[in-house]
N, C-alpha and C positions, 0 to 999 in steps of 0.2 A: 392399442394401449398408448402408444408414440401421441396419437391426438387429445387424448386425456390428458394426461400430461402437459401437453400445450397448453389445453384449458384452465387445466388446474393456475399453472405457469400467469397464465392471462389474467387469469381472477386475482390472484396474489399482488401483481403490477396494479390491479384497477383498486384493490385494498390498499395499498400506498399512495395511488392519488389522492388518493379522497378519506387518507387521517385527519384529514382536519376540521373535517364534518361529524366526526365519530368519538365518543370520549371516550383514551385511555384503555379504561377495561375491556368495550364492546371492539374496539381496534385489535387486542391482546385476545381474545376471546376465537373472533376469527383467522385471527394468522395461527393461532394454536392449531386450529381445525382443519385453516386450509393444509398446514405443513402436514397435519396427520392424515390426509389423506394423502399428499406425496407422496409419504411412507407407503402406505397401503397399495397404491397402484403397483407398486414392480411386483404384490407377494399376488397380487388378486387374480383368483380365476373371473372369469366371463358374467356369471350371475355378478359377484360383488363389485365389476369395474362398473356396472348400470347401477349397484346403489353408490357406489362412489359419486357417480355421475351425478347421479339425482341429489343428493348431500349436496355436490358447486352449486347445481341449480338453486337448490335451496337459501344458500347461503347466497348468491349472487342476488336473487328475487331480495333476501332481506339488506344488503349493501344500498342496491338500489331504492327500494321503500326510504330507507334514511336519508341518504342524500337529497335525493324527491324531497320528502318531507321537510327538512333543513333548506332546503333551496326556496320551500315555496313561503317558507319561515321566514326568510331575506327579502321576500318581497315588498 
């Protein structure tokens, strides 16, 4: 769980690098999401800490898509 948490932790940091690539809402959208799963990880047994997981993933896969896209927009 301790490494979840890291991650989650992780993901939140790389969402504050990179507000400035992201408008407003879809920045608001994900810090909602990521803190809700913060929550979630102390309550969660074993099945739901792998859909937590898979949610960062998720949500990291779409961080990255924008930035990428935005970055290659600056080109």
């Amino acid at each position: 769980m301790r490494k979840l948490k890291n991650q989650l932790q992780e993901l939140d940091e790389l969402l504050d690098l990179t507000h400035g690539q992201l408008s407003t809402e879809v920045h608001a959208a994900m810090k909602f999401k990521i803190d809700e799963l913060k929550r979630q990880v102390d309550q969660a047994d074993a099945p739901r800490q792998g859909q937590i997981a898979s949610e960062a993933l998720q949500l990291l896969s779409s961080l990255l898509s924008v930035v990428t896209s935005v970055m290659t927009l600056l080109k």
